[in-house]
C-alpha positions as CSV (number, residue, x, y, z in Angstrom):
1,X,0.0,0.0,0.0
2,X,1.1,3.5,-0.6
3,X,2.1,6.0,2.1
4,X,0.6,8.2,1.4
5,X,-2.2,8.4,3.0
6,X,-5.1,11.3,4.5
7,X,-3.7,13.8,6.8
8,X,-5.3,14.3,10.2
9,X,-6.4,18.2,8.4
10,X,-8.1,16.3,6.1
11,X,-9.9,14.5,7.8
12,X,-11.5,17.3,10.5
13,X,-12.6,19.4,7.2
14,X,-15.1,16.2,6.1
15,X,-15.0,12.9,7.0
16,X,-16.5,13.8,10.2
17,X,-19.4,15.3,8.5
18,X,-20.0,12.6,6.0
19,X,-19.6,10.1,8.9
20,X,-22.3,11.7,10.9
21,X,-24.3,12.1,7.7
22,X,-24.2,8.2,7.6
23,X,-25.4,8.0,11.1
24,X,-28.2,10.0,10.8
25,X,-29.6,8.2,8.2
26,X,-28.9,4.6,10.1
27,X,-31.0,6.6,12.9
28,X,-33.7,7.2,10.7
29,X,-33.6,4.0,9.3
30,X,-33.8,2.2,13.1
31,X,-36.0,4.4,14.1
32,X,-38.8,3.1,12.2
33,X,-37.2,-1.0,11.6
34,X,-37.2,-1.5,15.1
35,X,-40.6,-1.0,15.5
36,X,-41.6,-3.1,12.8
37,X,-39.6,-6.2,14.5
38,X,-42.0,-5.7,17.3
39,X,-45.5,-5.6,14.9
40,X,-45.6,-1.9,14.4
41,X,-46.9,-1.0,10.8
42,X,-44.4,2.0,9.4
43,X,-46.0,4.3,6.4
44,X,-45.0,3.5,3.2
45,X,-43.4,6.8,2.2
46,X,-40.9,6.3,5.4
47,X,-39.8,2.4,3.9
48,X,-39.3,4.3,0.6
49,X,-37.0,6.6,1.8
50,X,-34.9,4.3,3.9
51,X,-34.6,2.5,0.9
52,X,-33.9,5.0,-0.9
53,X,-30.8,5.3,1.0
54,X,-30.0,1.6,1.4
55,X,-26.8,1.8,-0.8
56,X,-25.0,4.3,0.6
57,X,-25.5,4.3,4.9
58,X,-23.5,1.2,5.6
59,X,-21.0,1.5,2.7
60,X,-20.2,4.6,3.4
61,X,-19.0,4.1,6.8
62,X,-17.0,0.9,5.8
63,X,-15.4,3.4,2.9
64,X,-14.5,5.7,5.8
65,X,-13.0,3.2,8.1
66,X,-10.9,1.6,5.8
67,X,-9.2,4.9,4.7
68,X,-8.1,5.0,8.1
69,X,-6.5,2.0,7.5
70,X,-2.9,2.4,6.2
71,X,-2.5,5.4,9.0
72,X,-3.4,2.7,11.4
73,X,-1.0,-0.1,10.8
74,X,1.9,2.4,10.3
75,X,1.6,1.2,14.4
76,X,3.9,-1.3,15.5
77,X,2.2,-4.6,14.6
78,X,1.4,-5.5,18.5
79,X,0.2,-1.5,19.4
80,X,-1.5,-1.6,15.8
81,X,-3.1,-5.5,17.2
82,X,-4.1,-4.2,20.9
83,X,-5.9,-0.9,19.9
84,X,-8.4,-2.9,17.6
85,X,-9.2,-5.3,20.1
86,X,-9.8,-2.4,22.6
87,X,-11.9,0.0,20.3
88,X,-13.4,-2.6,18.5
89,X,-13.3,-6.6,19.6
90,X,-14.4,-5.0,23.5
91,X,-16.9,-2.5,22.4
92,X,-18.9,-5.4,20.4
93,X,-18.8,-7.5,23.1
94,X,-19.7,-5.1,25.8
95,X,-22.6,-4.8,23.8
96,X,-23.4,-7.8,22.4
97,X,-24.3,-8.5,26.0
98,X,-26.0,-5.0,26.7
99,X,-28.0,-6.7,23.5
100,X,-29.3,-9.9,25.3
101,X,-30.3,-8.2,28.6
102,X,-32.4,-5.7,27.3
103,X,-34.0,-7.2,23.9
104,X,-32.1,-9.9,21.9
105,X,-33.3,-13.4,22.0
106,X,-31.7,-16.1,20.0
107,X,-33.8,-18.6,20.0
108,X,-31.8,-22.2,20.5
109,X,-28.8,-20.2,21.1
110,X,-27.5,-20.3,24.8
111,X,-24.8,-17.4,25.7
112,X,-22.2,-20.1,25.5
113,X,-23.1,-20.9,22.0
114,X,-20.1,-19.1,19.5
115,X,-22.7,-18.4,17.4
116,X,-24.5,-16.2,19.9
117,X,-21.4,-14.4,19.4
118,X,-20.8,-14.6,15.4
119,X,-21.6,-10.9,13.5
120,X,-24.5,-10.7,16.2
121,X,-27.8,-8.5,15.6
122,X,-27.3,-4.7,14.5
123,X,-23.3,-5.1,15.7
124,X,-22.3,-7.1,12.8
125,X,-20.5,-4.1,11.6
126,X,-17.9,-3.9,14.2
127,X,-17.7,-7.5,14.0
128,X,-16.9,-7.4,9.9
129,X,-14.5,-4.3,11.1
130,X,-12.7,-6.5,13.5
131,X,-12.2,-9.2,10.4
132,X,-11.2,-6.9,8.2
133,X,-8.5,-5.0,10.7
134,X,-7.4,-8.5,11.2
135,X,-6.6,-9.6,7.8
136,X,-4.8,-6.0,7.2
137,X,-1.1,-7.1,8.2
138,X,-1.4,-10.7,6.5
139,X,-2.7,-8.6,3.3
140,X,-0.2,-5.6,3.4
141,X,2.2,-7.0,0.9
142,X,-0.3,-7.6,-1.7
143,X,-1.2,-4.6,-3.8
144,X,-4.2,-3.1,-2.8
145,X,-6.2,-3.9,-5.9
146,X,-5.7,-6.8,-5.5
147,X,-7.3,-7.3,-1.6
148,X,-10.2,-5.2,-3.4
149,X,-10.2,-8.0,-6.0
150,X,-10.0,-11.0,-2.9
151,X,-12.9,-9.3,-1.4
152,X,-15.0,-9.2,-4.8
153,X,-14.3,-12.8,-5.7
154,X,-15.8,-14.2,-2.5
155,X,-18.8,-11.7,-3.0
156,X,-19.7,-13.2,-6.1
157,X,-18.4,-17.2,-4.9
158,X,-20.2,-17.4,-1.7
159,X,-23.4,-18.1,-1.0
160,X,-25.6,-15.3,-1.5
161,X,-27.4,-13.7,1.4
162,X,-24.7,-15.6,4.0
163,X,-23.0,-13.5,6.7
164,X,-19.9,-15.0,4.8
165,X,-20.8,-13.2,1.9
166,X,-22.1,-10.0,3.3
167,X,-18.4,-10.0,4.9
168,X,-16.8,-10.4,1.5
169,X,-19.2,-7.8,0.2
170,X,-18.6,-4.8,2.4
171,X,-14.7,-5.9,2.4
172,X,-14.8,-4.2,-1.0
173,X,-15.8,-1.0,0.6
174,X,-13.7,-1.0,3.4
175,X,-10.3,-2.0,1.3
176,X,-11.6,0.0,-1.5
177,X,-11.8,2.6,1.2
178,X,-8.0,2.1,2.0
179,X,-7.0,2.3,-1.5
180,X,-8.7,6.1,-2.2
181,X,-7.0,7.1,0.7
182,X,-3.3,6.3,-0.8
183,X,-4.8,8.4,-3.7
184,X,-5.8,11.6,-2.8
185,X,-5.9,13.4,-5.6
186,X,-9.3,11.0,-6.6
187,X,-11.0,12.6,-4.2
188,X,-9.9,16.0,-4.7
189,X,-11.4,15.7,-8.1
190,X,-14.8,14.8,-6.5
191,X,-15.8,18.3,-4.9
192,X,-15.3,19.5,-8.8
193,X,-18.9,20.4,-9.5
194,X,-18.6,18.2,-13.3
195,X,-17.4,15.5,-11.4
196,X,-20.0,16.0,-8.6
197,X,-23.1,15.6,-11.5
198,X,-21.3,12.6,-12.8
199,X,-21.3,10.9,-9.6
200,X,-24.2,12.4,-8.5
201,X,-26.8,11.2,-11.0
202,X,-26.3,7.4,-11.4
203,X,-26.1,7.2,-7.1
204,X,-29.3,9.1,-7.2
205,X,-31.0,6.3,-9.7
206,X,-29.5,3.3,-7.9
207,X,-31.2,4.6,-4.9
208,X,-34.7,5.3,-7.0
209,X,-34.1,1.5,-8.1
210,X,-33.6,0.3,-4.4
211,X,-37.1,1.7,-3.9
212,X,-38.5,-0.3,-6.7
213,X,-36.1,-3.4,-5.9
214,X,-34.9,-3.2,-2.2
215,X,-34.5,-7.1,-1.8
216,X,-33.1,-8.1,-5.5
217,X,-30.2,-5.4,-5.2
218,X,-29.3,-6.1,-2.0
219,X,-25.7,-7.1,-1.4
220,X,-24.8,-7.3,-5.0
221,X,-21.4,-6.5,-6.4
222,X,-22.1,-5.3,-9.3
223,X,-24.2,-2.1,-7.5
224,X,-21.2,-1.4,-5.6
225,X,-19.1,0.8,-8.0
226,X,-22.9,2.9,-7.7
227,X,-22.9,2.7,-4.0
228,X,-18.9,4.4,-4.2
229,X,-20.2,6.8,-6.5
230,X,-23.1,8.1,-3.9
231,X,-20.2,8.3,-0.6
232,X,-18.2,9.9,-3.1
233,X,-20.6,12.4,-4.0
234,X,-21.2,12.9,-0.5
235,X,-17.6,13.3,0.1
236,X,-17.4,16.0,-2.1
237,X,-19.9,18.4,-1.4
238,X,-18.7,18.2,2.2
239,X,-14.8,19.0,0.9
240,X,-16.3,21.9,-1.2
241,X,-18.8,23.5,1.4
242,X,-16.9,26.7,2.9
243,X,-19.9,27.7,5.1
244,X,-19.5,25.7,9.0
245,X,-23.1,26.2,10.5
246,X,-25.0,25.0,13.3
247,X,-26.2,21.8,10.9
248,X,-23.0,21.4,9.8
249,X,-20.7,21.2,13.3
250,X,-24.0,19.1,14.9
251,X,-23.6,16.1,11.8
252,X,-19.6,16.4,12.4
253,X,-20.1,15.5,16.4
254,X,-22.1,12.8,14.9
255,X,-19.0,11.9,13.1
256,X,-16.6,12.1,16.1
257,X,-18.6,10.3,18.5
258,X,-20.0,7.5,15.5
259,X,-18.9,4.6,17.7
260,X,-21.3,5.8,20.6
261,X,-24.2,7.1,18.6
262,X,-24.2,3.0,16.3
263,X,-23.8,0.6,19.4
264,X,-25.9,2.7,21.9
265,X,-29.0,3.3,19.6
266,X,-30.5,0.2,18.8
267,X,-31.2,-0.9,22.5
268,X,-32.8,2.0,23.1
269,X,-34.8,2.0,20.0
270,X,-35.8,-1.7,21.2
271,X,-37.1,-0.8,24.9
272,X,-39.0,1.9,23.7
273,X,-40.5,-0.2,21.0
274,X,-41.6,-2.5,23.1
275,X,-43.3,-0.2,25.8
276,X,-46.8,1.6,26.0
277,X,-45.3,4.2,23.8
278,X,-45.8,1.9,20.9
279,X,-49.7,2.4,21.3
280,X,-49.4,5.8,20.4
281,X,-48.7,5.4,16.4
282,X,-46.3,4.8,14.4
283,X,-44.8,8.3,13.9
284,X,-44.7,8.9,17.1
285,X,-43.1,6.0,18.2
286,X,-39.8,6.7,15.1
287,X,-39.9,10.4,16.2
288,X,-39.2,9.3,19.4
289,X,-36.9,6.7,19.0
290,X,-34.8,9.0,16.9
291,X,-34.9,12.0,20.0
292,X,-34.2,9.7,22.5
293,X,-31.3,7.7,20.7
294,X,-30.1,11.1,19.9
295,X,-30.1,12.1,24.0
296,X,-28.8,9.1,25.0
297,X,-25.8,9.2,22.2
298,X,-24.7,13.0,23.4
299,X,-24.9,12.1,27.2
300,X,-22.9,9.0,26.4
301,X,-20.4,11.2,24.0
302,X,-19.8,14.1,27.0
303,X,-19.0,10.9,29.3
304,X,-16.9,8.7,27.0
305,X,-13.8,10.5,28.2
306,X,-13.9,9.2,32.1
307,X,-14.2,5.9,33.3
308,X,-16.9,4.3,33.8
309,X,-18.2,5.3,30.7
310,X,-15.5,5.1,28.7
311,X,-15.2,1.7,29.0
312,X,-18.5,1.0,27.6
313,X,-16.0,1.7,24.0
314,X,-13.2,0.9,24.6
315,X,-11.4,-1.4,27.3
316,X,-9.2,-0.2,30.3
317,X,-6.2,1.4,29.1
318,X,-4.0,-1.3,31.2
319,X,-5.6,-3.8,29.6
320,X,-4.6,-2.7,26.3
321,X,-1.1,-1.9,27.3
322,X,-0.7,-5.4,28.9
323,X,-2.2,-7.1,25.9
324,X,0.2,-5.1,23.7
325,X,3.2,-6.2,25.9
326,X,2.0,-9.7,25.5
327,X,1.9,-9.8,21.9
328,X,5.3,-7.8,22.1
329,X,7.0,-10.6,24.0
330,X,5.4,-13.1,21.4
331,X,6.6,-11.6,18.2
332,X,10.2,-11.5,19.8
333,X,10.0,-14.5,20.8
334,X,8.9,-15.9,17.4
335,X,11.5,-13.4,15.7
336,X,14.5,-15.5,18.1
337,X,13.4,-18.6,17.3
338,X,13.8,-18.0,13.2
339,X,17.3,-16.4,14.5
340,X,18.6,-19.2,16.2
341,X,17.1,-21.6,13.3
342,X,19.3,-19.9,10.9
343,X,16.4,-18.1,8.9
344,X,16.8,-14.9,8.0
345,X,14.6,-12.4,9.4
346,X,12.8,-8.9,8.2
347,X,14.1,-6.3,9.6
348,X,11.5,-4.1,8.6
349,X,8.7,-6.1,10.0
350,X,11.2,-6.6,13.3
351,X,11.3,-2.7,13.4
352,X,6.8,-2.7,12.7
353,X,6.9,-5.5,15.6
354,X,8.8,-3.4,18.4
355,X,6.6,-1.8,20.7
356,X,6.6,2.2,21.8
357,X,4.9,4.6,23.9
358,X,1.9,6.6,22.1
């Protein structure tokens, strides 16, 4: 992969924004789902639009996350290995089991069950995350296009609908993701307005076909270039807005705090949904799920700094330093061993392997 990657500037002017755009519209979208789990009948016009927008919400943030990617595993391969498990394996499993004490039931599925544990419920996305963070260093010395290409064969190969497949699927978007970021100068050319029309109007009819076909265009490769083009679009209208207004800075705390706003709103979406509020109709119910995911998600996001909350998204910072040291000690270990067998070692991945301070 290329080093050069997206600066820390470039990030603050509009991936937070298009981040938190994406999370509003997976709000929106839970906010009248849920309910309809539960036997609550949602207007037609409201499924419409979320379908409408079925291409882009969960694309979009796999796109982001992976071109965070190569910044990421310039880490030392231990460091880079104990951050994901603390801001992504213990988030999903801190709530995974927030999940099955206030609504999920798997039916024939005890807790001790691995598949009680396997891309579970709305968290499946930190859980394909996770996958894909852990395939990074085993993938690095392939070209990128090429991971892109891994990740489109097994979309097409495996068995549509799976969770297998889904994984392969929104791999595309996440190593995709990694690959615009080692070429910025693609998405400088997507705030050009030309360019923005050009993206803009075939995103704009794959989302009027996902209204017509929501279930048929589901998950299939071949819509993905069209799904790029939409977070592309997105991407640049953000990069070429010069106006910073009250909408604008609310979306981009959206952005910042994503990982509290996606694992904290479904439960409460959930609880609501099944209480007496549920008699009062069904726009009242998604208006309400939306304000009080919304509350819950800030008052979450002003806490996330200080233990106890904090560890509700990530795990205890001695944790993660001890797991590092572990996997420290193991990879020189392992890098001895091939010493003392006479094979020669990398010095470069020795130097990736060592482990420093942040």
């Amino acid at each position: 992969m290329s080093t050069t990657v997206l600066t820390e500037r470039t990030r603050m002017t509009w991936m937070d924004a298009v981040r938190g755009t994406a999370i509003v519209l997976l709000l929106i979208w839970h906010a009248s789902a849920v309910p309809e789990l539960y036997g609550v009948e949602m207007p037609e016009i409201i499924r419409s639009a979320n379908a409408f927008f079925l291409p882009f919400r969960m694309p979009t943030l796999m796109l982001l996350s992976g071109m965070l990617l190569e910044r990421s595993l310039r880490k030392p391969l231990p460091r880079y290995l104990a951050g994901k498990a603390s801001m992504v394996v213990w988030p999903y499993l801190v709530w995974v089991v927030i999940a099955k004490l206030t609504f999920l039931e798997q039916a024939g599925l005890p807790w001790w069950h691995w598949r009680a544990w396997y891309a579970t419920s709305y968290l499946w996305f930190l859980f394909f995350i996770a996958v894909y963070y852990a395939a990074a260093p085993l993938l690095r010395r392939l070209p990128i296009w090429a991971t892109v290409g891994l990740a489109a064969l097994g979309a097409i190969l495996l068995d549509a609908g799976s969770m297998e497949q889904r994984m392969a699927y929104f791999a595309v978007f996440f190593f995709g993701g990694a690959w615009l970021a080692c070429n910025p100068a693609l998405l400088d050319r997507a705030s050009r307005p030309r360019v923005l029309v050009l993206l803009g109007l075939p995103a704009i009819a794959f989302g009027g076909a996902s209204v017509l076909l929501p279930d048929a265009l589901h998950h299939l490769l071949w819509g993905a270039p069209l799904s790029v083009a939409g977070s592309l679009a997105l991407i640049g209208l953000f990069s070429a807005a010069r106006r910073h207004g009250v909408v604008r800075r609310s979306v981009e705390f959206l952005g910042r705090s994503s990982i509290v706003f996606y694992v904290s709103h479904f439960p409460v979406m959930a609880l609501l949904s099944q209480s007496p509020l549920a008699d009062g109709g069904a726009l009242l119910l998604a208006v309400s799920n939306i304000v009080a995911a919304v509350l819950v998600g800030v008052a979450l996001s002003v806490g996330k700094s200080h233990a106890p909350v904090a560890w509700l998204f990530r795990a205890p910072r001695p944790l993660t330093d001890a797991l590092a040291g572990s996997l420290s000690s193991l990879s020189g270990a392992a890098r001895r061993r091939l010493s003392d067998s006479g094979q020669p070692t990398d010095s470069r991945a020795a130097e990736r392997q060592s482990v420093t301070s942040e």
